[in-house]
C-alpha positions as CSV (number, residue, x, y, z in Angstrom):
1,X,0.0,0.0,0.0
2,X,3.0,2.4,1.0
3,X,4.3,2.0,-2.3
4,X,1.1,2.8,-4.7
5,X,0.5,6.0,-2.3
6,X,3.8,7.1,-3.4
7,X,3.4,6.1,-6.9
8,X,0.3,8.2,-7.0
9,X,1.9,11.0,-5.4
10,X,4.6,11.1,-7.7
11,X,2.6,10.7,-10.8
12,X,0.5,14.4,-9.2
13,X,3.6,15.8,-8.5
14,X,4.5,15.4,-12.2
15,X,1.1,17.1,-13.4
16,X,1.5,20.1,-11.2
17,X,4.6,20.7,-12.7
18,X,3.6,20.3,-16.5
19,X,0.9,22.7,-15.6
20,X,2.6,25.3,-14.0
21,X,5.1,25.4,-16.8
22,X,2.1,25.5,-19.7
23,X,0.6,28.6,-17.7
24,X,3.7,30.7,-17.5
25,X,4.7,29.9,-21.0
26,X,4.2,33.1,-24.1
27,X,1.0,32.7,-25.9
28,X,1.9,32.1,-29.3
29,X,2.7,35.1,-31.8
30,X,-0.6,35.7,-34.0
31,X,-0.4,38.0,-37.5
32,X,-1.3,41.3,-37.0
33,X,-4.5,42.4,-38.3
34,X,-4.8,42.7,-42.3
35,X,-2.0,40.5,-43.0
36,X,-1.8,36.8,-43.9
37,X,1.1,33.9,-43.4
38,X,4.1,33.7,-41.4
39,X,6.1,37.1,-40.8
40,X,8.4,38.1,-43.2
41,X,5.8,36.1,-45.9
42,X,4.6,37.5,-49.5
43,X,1.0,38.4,-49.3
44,X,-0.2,36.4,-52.8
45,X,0.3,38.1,-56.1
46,X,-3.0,39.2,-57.6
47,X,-3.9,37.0,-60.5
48,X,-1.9,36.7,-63.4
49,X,1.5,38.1,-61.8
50,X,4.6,36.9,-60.8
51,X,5.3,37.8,-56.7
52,X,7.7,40.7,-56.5
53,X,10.8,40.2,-55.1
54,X,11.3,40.5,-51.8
55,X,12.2,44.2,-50.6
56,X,10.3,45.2,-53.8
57,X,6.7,46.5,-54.4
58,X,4.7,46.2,-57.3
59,X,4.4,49.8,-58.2
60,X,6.7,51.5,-61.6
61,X,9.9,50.8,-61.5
62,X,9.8,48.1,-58.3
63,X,10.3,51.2,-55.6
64,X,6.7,49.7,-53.6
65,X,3.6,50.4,-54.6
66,X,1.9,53.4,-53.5
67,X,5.0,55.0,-52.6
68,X,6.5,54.6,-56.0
69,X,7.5,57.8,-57.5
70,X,6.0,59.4,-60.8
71,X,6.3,58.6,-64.0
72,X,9.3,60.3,-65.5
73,X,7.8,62.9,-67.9
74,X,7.7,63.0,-71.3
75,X,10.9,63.8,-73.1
76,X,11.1,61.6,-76.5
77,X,8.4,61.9,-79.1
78,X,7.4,60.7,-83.1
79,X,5.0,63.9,-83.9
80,X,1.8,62.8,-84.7
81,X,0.9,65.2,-88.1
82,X,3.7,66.9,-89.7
83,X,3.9,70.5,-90.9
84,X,1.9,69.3,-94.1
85,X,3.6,71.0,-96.5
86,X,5.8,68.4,-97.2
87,X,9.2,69.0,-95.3
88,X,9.0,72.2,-95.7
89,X,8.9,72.7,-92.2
90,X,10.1,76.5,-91.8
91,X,13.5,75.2,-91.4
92,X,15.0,74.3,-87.8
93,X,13.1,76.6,-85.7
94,X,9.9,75.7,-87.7
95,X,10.4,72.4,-86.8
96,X,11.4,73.3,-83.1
97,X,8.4,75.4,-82.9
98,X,5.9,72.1,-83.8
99,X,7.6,69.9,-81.6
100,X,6.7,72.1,-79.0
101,X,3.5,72.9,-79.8
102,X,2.0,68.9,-79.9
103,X,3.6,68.8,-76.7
104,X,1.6,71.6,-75.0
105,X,-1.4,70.5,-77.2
106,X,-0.8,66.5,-76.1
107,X,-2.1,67.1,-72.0
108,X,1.3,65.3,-71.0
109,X,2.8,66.0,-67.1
110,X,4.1,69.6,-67.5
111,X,7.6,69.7,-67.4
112,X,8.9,73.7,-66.3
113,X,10.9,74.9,-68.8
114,X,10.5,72.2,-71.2
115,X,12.8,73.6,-74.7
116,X,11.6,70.7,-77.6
117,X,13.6,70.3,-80.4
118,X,13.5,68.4,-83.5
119,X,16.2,65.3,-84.8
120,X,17.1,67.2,-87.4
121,X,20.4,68.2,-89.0
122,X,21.0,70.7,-91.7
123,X,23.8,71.3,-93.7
124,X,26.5,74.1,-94.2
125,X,24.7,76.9,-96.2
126,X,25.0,80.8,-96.8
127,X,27.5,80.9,-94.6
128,X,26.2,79.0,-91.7
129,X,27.8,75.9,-90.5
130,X,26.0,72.5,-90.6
131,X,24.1,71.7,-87.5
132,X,24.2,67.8,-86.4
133,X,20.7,66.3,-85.1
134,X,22.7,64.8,-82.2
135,X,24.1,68.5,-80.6
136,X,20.6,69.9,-80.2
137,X,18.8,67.8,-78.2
138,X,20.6,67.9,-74.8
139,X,21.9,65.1,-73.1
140,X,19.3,62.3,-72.0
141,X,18.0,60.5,-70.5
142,X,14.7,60.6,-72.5
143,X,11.2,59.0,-72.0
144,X,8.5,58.5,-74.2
145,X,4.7,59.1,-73.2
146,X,4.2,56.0,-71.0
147,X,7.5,56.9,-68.8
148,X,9.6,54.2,-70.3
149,X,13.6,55.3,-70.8
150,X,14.6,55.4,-74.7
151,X,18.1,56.0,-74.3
152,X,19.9,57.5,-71.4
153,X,22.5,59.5,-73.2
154,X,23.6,60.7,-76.6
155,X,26.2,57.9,-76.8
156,X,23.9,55.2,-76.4
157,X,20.9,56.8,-78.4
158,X,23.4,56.5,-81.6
159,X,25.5,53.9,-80.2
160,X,28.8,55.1,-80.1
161,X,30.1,52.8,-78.3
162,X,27.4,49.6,-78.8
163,X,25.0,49.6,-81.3
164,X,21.2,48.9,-80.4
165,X,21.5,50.8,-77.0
166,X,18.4,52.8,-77.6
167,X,14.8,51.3,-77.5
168,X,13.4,53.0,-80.4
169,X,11.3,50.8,-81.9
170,X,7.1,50.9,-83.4
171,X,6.3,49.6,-80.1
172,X,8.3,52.1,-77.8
173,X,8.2,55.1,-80.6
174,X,5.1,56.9,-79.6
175,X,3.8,59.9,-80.5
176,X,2.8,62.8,-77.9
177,X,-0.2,61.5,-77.2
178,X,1.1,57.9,-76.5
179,X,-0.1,56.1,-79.7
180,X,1.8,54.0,-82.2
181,X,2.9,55.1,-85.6
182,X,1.7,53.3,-88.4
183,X,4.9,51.3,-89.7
184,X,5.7,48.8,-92.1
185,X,2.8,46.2,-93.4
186,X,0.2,48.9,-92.1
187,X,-1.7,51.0,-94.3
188,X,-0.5,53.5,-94.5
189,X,2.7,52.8,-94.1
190,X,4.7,56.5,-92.2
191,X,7.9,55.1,-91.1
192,X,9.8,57.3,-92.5
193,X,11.3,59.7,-90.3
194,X,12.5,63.1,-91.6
195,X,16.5,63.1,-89.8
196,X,18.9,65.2,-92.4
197,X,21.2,63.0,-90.8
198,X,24.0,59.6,-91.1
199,X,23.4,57.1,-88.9
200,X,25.6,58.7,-86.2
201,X,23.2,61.8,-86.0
202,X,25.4,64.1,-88.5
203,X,24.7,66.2,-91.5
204,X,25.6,64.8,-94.3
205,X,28.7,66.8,-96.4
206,X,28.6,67.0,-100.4
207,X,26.4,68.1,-103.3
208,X,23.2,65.3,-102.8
209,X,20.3,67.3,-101.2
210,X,19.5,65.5,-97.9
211,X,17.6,68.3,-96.0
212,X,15.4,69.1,-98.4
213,X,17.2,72.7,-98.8
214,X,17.6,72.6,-94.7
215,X,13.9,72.0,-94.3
216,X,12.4,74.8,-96.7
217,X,11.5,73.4,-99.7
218,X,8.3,71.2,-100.6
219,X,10.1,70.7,-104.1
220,X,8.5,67.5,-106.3
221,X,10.4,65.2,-107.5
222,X,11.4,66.0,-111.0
223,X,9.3,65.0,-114.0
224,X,10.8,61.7,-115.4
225,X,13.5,60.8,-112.4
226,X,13.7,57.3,-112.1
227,X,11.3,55.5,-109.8
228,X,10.9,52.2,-108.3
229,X,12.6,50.5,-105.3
230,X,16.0,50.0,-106.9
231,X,16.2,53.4,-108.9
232,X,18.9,55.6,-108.1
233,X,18.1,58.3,-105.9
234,X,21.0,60.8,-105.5
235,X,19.9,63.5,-107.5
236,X,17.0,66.5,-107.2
237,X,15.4,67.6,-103.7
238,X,15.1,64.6,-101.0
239,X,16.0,64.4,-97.7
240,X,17.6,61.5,-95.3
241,X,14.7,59.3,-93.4
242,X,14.6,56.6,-91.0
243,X,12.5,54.2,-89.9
244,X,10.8,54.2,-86.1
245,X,10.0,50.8,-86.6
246,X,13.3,49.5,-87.5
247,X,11.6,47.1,-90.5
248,X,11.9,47.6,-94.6
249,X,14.3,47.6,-96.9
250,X,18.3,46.9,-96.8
251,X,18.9,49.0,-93.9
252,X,16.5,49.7,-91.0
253,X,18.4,52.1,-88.6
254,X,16.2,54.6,-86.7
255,X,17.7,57.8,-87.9
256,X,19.1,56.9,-91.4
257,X,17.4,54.0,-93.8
258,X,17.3,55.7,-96.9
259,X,16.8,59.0,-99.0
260,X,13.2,60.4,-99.9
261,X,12.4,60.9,-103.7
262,X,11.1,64.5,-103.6
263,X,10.3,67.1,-100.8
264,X,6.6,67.3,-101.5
265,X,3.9,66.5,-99.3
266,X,2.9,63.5,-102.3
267,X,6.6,62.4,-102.7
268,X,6.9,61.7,-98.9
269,X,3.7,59.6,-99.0
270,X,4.3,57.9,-101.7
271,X,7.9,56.6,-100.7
272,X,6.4,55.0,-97.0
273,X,6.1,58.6,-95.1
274,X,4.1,61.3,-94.0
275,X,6.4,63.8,-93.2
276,X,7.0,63.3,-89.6
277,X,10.0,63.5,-87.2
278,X,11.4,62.7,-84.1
279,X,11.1,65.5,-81.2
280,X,13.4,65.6,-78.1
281,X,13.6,67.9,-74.9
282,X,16.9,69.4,-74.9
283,X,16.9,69.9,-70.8
């Protein structure tokens, strides 16, 4: 008998112990309010996205949602109508002028102090020197009207040092009001650019017109000049294109594809253009 009564005691003695050890242990650690999963978990990615990284929200640019700054403002444009005369544009500072002018019209972010200027170069003439496209627009970076970076600097916009650094293509090269350009296979086709310029973003030296008369002349193409994909086209008015949508033809840079057949309104149609240009903010 003595040794069940201390069997039993022992056995309560153990109980007691367990209990007073469950009562002065911390309750556990419960989410706060609003939030689900373990801490330091990923609430679930709304459907159809990918979970941010961790640290990172999903606002622009990954900076965290709400708190993500705005949208750079715009900076890079294709104009949406040109002058229509042809690219008789009222030379540089008629060109400057419209650049301007779509972007005050377009209801883009203000930007103080904004100075818009066209990709355009113009060669040496009356005793001015030539201006290069790539000296008047500033120094980057440069967004188009969704925010997203076209090229950060002049050197990578032309690729100086590797090619393809800019992001100028149909898809990226909007106009002010953020819509694509009709390009290649569309009708009409308007990828032609109006540049005056190499592929580097420099006038062009020598005799060949490639500015149509630095911008002020809606000249036709001359009666009976050859026509057709593969005729020669170094002679009469014309000025140096590219395409925005990188696509047609032998060469398919941004800023120099090809030479237009005529400076008039019709010969810049008619040769896959519509007499627009590329606008930039210089600051």
């Amino acid at each position: 008998m003595r040794n069940i009564a201390r069997i039993v005691a022992g056995v309560a003695g153990t109980a007691l112990a367990a209990a007073v050890t469950f009562a002065q242990a911390p309750a556990p650690q419960q989410p706060p309010a609003g939030r689900q999963g373990a801490p330091g978990a990923q609430a679930p990615a709304p459907a159809g996205q990918a979970p941010a990284p961790a640290g990172q929200g999903r606002g622009r640019g990954g900076r965290g949602g709400d708190q993500a700054g705005a949208a750079q403002p715009m900076s890079f444009f294709v104009t949406s109508v040109g002058k229509g005369d042809g690219a008789n544009l009222g030379g540089l500072a008629g060109a400057d002028a419209h650049c301007a002018a779509l972007a005050k019209a377009s209801g883009a972010p203000p930007a103080t102090g904004r100075t818009w200027r066209a990709y355009l170069s113009a060669t040496a003439a009356n005793g001015q020197p030539a201006v290069n496209a790539r000296d008047r627009i500033g120094t980057g970076p440069w967004h188009n009207a969704r925010g997203l970076l076209i090229a950060n600097t002049v050197a990578d916009l032309h690729g100086d040092i590797e090619r393809d650094r800019n992001q100028i293509i149909k898809a990226n090269a909007l106009n002010e009001k953020g819509a694509t350009i009709n390009g290649f296979g569309d009708t009409p086709n308007q990828h032609d650019m109006l540049t005056g310029s190499d592929s580097h973003g420099r006038a062009v030296a020598g005799t060949t017109d490639t500015t149509c008369s630095n911008w002020a002349s809606n000249a036709a193409q001359p009666a009976g000049a050859p026509t057709g994909a593969n005729a020669p086209n170094t002679t009469g008015p014309g000025a140096n294109v590219g395409h925005h949508d990188r696509t047609g033809g032998g060469n398919t840079s941004w800023n120099f594809a090809h030479r237009s057949r005529g400076c008039s309104q019709e010969n810049l149609v008619a040769t896959g253009g519509a007499g627009l240009f590329y606008c930039f903010a210089a600051n």
